[in-house]
N, C-alpha and C positions, 0 to 999 in steps of 0.2 A: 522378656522373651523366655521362651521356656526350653526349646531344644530349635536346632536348624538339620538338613539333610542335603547331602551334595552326592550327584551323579559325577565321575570319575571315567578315564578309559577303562584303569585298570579295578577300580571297586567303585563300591558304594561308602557311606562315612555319614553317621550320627553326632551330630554336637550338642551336647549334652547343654554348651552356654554355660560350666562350671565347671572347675578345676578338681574339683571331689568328687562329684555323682560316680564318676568309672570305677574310682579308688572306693566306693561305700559300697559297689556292687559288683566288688571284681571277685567272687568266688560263683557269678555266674555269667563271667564272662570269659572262661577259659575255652579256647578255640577260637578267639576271635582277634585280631591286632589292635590295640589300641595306644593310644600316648596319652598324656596328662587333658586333654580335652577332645580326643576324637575315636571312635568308634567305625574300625573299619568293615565292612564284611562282603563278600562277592555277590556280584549282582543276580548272579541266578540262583542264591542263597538266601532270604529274605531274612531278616531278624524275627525270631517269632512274636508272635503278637503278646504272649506271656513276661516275655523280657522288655518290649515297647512298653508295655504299661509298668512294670517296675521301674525303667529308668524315666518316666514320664511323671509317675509317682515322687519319686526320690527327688525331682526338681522342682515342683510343686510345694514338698518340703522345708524344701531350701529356704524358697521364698518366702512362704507363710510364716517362716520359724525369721527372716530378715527382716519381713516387716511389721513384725508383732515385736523385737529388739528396739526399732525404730521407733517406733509408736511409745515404748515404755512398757507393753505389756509383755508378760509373763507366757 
């Protein structure tokens, strides 16, 4: 799985589904609340579509780079 999204009373919230993704891109996520695995932001605030694709990217990463470890490859 690669990210999940939860509707809230009080916000919105991105879950990345990994403990780093936030920590590898938190110099573009100041302004926004986050903890070790969520991504909060107001709901009449939308994430830009710029920062969706980087942290969609950055997870993508993750995996390609976990199961290429797995595999044995390089």
């Amino acid at each position: 799985m690669i990210a999940g999204f939860g509707a809230f009373k009080q916000h919105l919230s991105y879950f990345p589904h990994s403990g780093s993704v936030l920590n590898v891109l938190q110099d573009d996520l100041h302004g926004y609340s986050t903890s070790k695995g969520t991504l909060r932001f107001p709901s009449e605030a939308p994430l830009p579509r710029t920062l969706v694709q980087r942290l969609v990217d950055t997870r993508i990463e993750q995996l390609s780079n976990a199961a290429r470890q797995r595999s044995g490859q390089r």
